[in-house]
C-alpha positions as CSV (number, residue, x, y, z in Angstrom):
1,X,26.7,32.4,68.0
2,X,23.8,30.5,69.0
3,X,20.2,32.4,69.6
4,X,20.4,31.3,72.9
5,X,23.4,32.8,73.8
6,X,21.8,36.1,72.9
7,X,20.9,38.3,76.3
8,X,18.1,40.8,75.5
9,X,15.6,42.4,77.9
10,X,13.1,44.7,77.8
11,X,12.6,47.2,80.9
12,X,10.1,50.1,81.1
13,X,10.6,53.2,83.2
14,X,8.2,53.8,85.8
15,X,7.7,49.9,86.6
16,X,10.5,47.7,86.5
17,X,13.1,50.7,87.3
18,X,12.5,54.4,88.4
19,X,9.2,53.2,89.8
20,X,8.7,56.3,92.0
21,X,9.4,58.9,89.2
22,X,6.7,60.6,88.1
23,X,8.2,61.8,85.0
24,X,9.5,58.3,84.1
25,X,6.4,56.9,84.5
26,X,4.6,59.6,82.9
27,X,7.3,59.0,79.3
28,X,7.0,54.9,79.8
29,X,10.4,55.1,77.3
30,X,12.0,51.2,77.4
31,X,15.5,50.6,78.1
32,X,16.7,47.8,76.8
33,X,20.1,45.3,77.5
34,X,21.9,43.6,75.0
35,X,24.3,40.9,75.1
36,X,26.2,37.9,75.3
37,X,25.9,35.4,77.7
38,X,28.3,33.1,77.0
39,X,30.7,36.2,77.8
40,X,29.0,38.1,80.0
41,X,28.9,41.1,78.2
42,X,26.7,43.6,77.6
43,X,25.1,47.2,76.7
44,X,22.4,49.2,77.2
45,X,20.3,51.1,75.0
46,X,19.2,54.4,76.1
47,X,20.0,54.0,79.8
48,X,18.3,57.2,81.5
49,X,16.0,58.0,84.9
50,X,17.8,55.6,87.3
51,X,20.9,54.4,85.4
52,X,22.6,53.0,88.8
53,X,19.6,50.9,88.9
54,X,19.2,49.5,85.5
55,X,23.2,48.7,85.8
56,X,22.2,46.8,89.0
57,X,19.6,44.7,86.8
58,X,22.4,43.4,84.5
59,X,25.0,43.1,86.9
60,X,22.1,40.3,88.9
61,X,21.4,38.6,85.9
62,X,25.4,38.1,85.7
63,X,26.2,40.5,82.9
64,X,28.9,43.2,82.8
65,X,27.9,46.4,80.9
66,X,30.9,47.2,78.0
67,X,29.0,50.1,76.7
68,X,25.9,52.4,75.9
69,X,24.0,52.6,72.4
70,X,21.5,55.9,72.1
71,X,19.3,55.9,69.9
72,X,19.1,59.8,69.5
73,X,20.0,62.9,71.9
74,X,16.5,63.8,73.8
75,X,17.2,63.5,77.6
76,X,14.5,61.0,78.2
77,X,17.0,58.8,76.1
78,X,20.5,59.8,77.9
79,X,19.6,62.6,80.3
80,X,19.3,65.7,81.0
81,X,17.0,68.8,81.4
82,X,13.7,68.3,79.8
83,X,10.4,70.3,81.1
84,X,12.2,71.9,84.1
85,X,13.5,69.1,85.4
86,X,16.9,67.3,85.1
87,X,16.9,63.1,84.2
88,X,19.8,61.1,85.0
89,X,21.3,59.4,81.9
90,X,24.6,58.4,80.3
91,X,26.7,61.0,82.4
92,X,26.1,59.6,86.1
93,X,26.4,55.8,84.2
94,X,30.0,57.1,83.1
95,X,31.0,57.8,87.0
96,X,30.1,54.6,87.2
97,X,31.6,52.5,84.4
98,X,33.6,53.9,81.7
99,X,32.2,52.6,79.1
100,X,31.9,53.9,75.6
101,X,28.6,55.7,74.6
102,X,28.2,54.8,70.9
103,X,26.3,57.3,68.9
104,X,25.6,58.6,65.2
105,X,27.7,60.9,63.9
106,X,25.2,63.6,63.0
107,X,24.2,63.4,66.7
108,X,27.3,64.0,68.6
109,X,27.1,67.6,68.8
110,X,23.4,67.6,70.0
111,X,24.5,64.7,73.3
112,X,27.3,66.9,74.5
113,X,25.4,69.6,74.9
114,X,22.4,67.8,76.3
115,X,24.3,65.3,78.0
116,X,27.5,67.3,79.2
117,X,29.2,64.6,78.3
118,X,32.7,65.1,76.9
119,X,33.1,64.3,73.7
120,X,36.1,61.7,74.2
121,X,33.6,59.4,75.6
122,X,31.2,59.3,72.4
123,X,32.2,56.6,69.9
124,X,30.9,58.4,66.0
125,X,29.5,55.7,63.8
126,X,28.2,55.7,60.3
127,X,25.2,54.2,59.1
128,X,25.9,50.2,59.1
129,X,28.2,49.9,61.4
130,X,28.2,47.1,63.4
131,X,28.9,46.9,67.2
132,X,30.0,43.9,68.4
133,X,29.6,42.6,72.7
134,X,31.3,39.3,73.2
135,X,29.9,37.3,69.6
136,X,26.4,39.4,69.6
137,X,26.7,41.8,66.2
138,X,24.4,44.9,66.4
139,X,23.9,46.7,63.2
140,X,23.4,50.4,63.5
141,X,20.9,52.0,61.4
142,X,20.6,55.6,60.8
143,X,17.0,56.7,60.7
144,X,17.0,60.4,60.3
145,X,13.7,62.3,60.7
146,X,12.8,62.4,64.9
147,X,16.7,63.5,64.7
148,X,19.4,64.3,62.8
149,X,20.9,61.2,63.8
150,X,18.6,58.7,65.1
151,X,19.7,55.1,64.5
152,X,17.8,51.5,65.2
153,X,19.5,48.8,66.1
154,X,19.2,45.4,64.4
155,X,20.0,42.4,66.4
156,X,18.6,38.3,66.6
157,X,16.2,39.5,64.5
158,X,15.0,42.4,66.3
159,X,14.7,45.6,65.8
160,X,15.0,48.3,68.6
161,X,13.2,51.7,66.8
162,X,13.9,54.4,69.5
163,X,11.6,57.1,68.8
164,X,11.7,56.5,65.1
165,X,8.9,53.7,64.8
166,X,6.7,53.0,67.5
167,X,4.1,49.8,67.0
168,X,1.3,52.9,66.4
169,X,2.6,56.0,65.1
170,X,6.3,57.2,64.6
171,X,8.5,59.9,66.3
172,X,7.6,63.9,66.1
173,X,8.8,65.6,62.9
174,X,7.8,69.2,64.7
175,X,11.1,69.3,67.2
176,X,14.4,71.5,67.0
177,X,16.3,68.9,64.2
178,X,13.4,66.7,63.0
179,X,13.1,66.7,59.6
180,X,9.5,64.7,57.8
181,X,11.3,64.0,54.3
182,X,13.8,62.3,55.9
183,X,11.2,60.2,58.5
184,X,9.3,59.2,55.3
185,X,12.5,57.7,54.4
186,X,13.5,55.9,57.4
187,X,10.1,54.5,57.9
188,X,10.4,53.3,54.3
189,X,13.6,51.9,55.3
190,X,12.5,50.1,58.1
191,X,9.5,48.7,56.4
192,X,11.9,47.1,54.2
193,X,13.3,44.9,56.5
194,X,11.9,41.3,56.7
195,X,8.4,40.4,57.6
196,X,9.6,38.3,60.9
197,X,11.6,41.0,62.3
198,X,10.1,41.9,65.5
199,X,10.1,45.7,66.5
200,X,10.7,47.4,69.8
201,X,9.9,50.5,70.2
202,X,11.3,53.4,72.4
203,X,8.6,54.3,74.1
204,X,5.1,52.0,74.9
205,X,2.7,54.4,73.0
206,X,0.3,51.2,72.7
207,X,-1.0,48.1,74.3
208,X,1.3,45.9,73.5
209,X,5.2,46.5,74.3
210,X,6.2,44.9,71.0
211,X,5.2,43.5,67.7
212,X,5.7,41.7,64.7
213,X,7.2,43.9,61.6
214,X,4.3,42.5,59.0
215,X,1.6,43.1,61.5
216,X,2.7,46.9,62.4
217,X,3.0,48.2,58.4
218,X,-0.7,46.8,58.3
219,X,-2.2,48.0,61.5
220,X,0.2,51.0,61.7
221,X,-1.7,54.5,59.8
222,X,2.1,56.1,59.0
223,X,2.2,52.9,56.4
224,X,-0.9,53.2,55.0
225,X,0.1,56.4,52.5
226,X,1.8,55.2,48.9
227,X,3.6,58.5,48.1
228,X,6.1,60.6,50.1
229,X,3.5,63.0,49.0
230,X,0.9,62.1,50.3
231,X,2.7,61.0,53.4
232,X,3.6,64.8,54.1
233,X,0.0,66.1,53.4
234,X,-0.8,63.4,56.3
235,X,1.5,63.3,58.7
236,X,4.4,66.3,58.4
237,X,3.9,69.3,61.1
């Protein structure tokens, strides 16, 4: 596949879709589409506040949407009720287009019951699996820590973080299913990746709506610890 056949946009809530939701504007989480032009196809990642709008924006720039990725199970992500109020997600997208939602297998209890989505439309993965839309291979990585299954996606040389890495700062460790040994290790497993790999986060938490993988470990304070240790004493709670 060549790069340029590769579809990827970056939308945020609360300005280029949902613009009149308070909430959505208020969580700034990024949806993001990913596919192949030279077939047409793509996904969404995380599709939630005004799914029937963000499937309008990929149906105008001449995509079809073959399925959902989520990155982990809180409703700002895929719906549902969060702070009294209910967000639209994955299951009005599903009366929509039936399309597969693909998910981590430690997180497919935790959608259904967010979601109340049934469970014959979740597609379990394990860590590495790749999903494929048209010639465009995503790689699915499973970052425990925010969530028992929280996965990035790896794609063109980008990585989509969700709520486990954001450009400053990482995901909460304090919530029903977070865990901070295992967010030591997933940061340590993202940081692995190479230099040029350009993150985007879940959620704009800084200036900038994405950046550079060598620049974030050095401006980013979750990398600056050298022991899980001492990461703990910093960050855990």
């Amino acid at each position: 596949m060549h790069n340029d056949d590769l579809y990827f946009r970056q939308m945020l809530s609360g300005r280029d879709f949902a613009s009149h939701d308070d909430m959505a504007r208020q969580m700034v989480n990024f949806v993001y589409a990913i596919g192949d032009r030279s077939t047409g196809e793509c996904v969404l990642v995380d599709p939630a506040y005004d799914v029937n709008s963000l499937v309008d924006v990929v149906e105008h720039d001449g995509m079809r949407l073959t399925g959902v990725l989520a990155t982990h199970y809180h409703p700002d992500h895929v719906g549902g009720s969060m702070m009294g109020m209910r967000i639209d997600g994955i299951a009005s997208l599903l009366e929509r287009c039936s399309v597969p939602i693909h998910v981590q297998t430690a997180e497919v209890e935790w959608i259904t019951k967010v979601t109340g989505v049934d469970r014959s439309h979740l597609i379990a993965h394990d860590p590495g699996d790749v999903v494929k839309v048209g010639d465009v291979e995503i790689t699915l990585v499973h970052t425990p820590g925010h969530t028992p299954g929280s996965q990035c996606f790896l794609v063109g040389g980008c990585l989509v973080s969700g709520d486990t890495l954001f450009l400053d700062g990482c995901g909460r460790t304090d919530l029903p299913g977070s865990n901070p040994d295992d967010m030591y290790d997933s940061l340590q497993t993202l940081a692995a990746l190479p230099d040029e790999t350009v993150v985007y986060p879940g959620h704009m938490y800084s200036h900038a709506p994405h950046g550079v993988l060598v620049d974030v470990r050095r401006s980013n304070a979750i990398f600056k610890p050298k022991s899980k240790e001492a990461w703990l004493g910093w960050f855990a709670g």
